[in-house]
N, C-alpha and C positions, 0 to 999 in steps of 0.2 A: 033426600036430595033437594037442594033449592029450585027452584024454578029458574028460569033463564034469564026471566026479570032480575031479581035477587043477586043474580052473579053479575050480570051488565050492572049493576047499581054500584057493585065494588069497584068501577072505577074514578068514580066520586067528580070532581072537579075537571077529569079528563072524560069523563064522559062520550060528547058531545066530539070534542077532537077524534077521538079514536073510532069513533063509531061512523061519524060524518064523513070525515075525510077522502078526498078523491086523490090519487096519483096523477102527479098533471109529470114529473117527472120522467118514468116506464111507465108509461099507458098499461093495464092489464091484457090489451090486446097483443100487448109484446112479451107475452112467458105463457109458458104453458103451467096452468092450474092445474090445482089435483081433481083427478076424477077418478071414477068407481074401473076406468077402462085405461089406466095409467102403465101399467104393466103391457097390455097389446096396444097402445098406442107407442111407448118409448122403446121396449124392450125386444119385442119380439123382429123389430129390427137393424137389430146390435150383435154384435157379435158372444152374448151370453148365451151358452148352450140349454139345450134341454133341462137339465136338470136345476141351472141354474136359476132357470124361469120359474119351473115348478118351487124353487126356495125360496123366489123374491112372493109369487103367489100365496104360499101360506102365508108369510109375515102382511101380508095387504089385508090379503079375508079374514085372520082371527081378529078376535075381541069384539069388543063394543063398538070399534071404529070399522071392521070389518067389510070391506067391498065399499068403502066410501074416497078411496084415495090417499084420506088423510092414517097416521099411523102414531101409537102412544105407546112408548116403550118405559119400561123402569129400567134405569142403569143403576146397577150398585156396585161400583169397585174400587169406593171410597175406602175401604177395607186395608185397600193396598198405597193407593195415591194421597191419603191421606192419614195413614196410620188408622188400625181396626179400632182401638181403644178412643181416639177422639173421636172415629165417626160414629160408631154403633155404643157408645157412653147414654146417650138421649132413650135409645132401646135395644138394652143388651141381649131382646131375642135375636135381634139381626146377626149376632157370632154366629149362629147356626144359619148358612147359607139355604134350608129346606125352606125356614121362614122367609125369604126373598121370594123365593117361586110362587110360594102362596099368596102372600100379597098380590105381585104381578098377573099371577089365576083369579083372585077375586074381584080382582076392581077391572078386569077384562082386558089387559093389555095386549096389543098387537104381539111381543113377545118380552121376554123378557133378559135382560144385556147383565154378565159377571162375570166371573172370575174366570180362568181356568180350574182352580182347583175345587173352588166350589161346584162349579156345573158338573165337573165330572165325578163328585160326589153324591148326584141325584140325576144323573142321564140317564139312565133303565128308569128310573121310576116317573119322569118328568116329561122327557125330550120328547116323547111324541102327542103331550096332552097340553103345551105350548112352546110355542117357539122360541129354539134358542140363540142365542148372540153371546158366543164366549169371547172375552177381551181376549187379546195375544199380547200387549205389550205393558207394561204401567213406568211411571215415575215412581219407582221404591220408595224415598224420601228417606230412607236410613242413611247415605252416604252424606256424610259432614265435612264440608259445609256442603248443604243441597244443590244439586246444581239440574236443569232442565233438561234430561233426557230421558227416553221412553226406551225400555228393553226388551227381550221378548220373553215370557215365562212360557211358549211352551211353542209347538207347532201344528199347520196346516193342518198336517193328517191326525194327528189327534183329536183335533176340533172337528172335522169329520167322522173321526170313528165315534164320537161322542153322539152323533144323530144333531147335530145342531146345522141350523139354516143358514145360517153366518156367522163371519170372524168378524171383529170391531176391531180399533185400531187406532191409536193416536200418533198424529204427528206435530209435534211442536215446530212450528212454520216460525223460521225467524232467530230461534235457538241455536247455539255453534253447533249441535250436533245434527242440527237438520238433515244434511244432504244425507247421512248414511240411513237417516229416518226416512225419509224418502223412496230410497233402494232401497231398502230393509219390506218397508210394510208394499212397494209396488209389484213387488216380489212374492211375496204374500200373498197380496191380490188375484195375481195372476194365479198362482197354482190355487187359490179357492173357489175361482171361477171356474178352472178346469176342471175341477170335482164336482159340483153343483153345487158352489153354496154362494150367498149374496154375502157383498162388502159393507162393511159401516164404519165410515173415518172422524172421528171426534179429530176435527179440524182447527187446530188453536194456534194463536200466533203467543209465542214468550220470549219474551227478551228485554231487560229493565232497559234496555237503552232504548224503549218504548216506552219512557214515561219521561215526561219534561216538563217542565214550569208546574210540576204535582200534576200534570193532566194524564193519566193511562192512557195511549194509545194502544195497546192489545188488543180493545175490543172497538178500537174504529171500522167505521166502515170499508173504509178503502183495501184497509191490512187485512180485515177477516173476508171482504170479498175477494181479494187477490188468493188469500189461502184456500176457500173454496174453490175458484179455478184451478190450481196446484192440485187440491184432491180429485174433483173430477176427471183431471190429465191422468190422474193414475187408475181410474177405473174404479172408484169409487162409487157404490149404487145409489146410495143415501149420505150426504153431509149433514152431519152434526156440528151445530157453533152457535157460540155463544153470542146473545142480541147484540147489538153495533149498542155504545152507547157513546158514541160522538164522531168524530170527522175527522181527515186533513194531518191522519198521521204523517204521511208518505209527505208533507208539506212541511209539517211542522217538524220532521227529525231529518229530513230535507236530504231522503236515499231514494232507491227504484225510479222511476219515470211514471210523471202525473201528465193530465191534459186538463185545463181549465175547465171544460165540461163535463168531469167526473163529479165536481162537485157543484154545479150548477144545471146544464141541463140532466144527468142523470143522478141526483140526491137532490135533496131540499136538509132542511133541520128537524124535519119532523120525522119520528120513529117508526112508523110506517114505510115509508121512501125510505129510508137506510136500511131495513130489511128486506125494503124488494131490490136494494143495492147487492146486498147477499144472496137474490135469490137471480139477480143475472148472470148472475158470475156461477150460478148452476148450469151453464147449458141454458141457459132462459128458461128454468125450471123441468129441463127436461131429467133430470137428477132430481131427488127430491132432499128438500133440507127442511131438518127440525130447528127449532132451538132449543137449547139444553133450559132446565130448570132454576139451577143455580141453589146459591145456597140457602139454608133456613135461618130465617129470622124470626121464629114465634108466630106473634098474632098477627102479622103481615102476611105470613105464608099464603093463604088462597088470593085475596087479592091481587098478591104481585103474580103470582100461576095464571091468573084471568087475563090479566093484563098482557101479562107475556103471550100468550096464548089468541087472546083479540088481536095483537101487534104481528104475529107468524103468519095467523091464520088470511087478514085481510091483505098484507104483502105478496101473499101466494106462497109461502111454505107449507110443510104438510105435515107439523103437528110438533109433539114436545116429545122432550126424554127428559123425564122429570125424579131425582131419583133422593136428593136428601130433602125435599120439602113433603116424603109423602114417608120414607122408613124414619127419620129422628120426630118420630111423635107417634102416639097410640096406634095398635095395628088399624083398626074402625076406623079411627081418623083420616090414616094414609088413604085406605081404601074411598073415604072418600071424598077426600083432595081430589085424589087422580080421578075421578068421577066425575068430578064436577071440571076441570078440564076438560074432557070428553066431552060433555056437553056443549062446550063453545063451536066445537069441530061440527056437533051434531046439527046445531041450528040454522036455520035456515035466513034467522035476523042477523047473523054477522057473518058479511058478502066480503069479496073480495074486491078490494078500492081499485 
């Protein structure tokens, strides 16, 4: 494992930006940071019952990251959302859903987030030696021409009888099919909660009529904070979304209702501010949000993990789901990618701005 130096050095040229950086924007004093006491500080009073508490506690206390607040999950359901053959191509052990789990056991992960059909293919042997997060719904991508909706492959109570601690869940924010995605997964939620298990909403905004003049507005700040607020209205524990990587969608395709201080006194340009833009729109982090990993690009992979991971971490999010930069490359390798991620959470040199 590299030392902490070594990994802060991968961000080269940003260095100094990312590391220095204060929020003059959301002051830090205005969200609630992660801490080891996140669970009896937000939870215990909420309307999430017993058992639901005890399921968000296991996924807090396991791994590497365990009783620190922050949390490191591997997601693999690229299998489905992205065709099995393109994504597990890079390492064709990942067909066999056993090798997911392991992975996610060796490199210490809070828990570990797939399929239905794979989880319930190793729930007795698995489900109580790490925690599980079965997906309920995917984007098939078989139906021609593809079009952006999430369906559900299975139900509640299966993903409970499975011994898993939560259901995960996608909603395409902004998609035609949204609204029934909406009612569909709040619905969900509710009846998971009432069983004891935690929610986790892979929170994404799709719609091409978010992109204009070549600029992708999907992953503005404005459009994926507003969809985080949308997910926490539904009782979502944990938001999952992808980093902001620019502004001023809601401006520039000129829908929903803006106020000039959305993007001046509460963001700046800097990457930092646009994620703690996503992290108010949690509850003022009283929900907690990762950012997702993203996809592999080779010998960029750890770098851009560091970076992404410095950028969540000092905004006040509370950690990655990082799931094709760590299975499309050598099992060892994976293991320790996601390792060395960990380490950023673990340090005590990168504070929250």
């Amino acid at each position: 494992m590299k030392d902490i130096v070594q990994l802060l050095n991968l961000l080269g040229d940003e260095k100094d930006s990312l590391l220095n950086h204060v929020c003059k924007t959301i002051m830090k004093d205005q969200i609630h940071v992660p801490t080891p006491f996140h669970i009896d500080t937000h939870f215990l009073q909420s309307n999430r019952n017993g058992q639901t508490i005890r399921s968000l506690t296991q996924l807090y206390q396991h791994g590497r990251l365990g009783d620190t607040g922050y949390i490191s999950i591997l997601p693999v359901d690229q299998g489905i959302e992205h065709t099995a053959g393109s994504s597990f191509s890079p390492n064709p052990i990942y067909f066999d859903p056993e090798n997911i789990v392991k992975l996610a056991m060796e490199a210490g992960c809070n828990a570990v987030a797939s399929t239905m059909g794979g989880l319930a293919m190793l729930s007795r042997k698995y489900a109580h030696k790490i925690p599980f997060v079965v997906k309920l719904n995917h984007n098939e991508l078989m139906t021609y021409p593809n079009k952006y909706d999430q369906i559900m492959f299975g139900s509640v109570r299966d993903v409970w009888n499975m011994g898993a601690i939560a259901v995960g869940a996608t909603v395409y924010f902004g998609s035609a099919e949204s609204d029934r995605q909406i009612i569909e997964i709040a619905k969900a939620f509710e009846e998971a909660h009432n069983l004891g298990m935690a929610t986790i909403l892979w929170c994404y905004s799709r719609n091409d009529g978010f992109i204009k003049d070549g600029i992708d507005y999907n992953t503005a700040a404005d459009i994926t904070g507003q969809a985080n607020y949308l997910g926490v209205s539904i009782q979502a524990d944990i938001i999952k979304q992808k980093l902001p990587t620019n502004n001023g969608g809601f401006t520039a395709i000129k829908f929903a209702k803006t106020n000039p201080d959305m993007y001046t006194k509460l963001a700046s340009e800097h990457p930092i501010d646009l994620c703690r833009y996503q992290v108010i729109n949690c509850y003022s982090g009283r929900i907690s949000m990762i950012n997702s990993g993203g996809e592999s690009k080779g010998v960029t992979d750890l770098a851009e993990a560091i970076k992404t991971a410095v950028i969540n971490k000092r905004a006040g999010g509370a950690g990655m789901i990082m799931g094709r930069k760590a299975f499309q490359r050598p099992f060892s390798e994976g293991v320790n990618l996601i390792n060395a991620v960990q380490e950023i959470y673990l340090a005590k040199e990168v504070s929250i701005a």
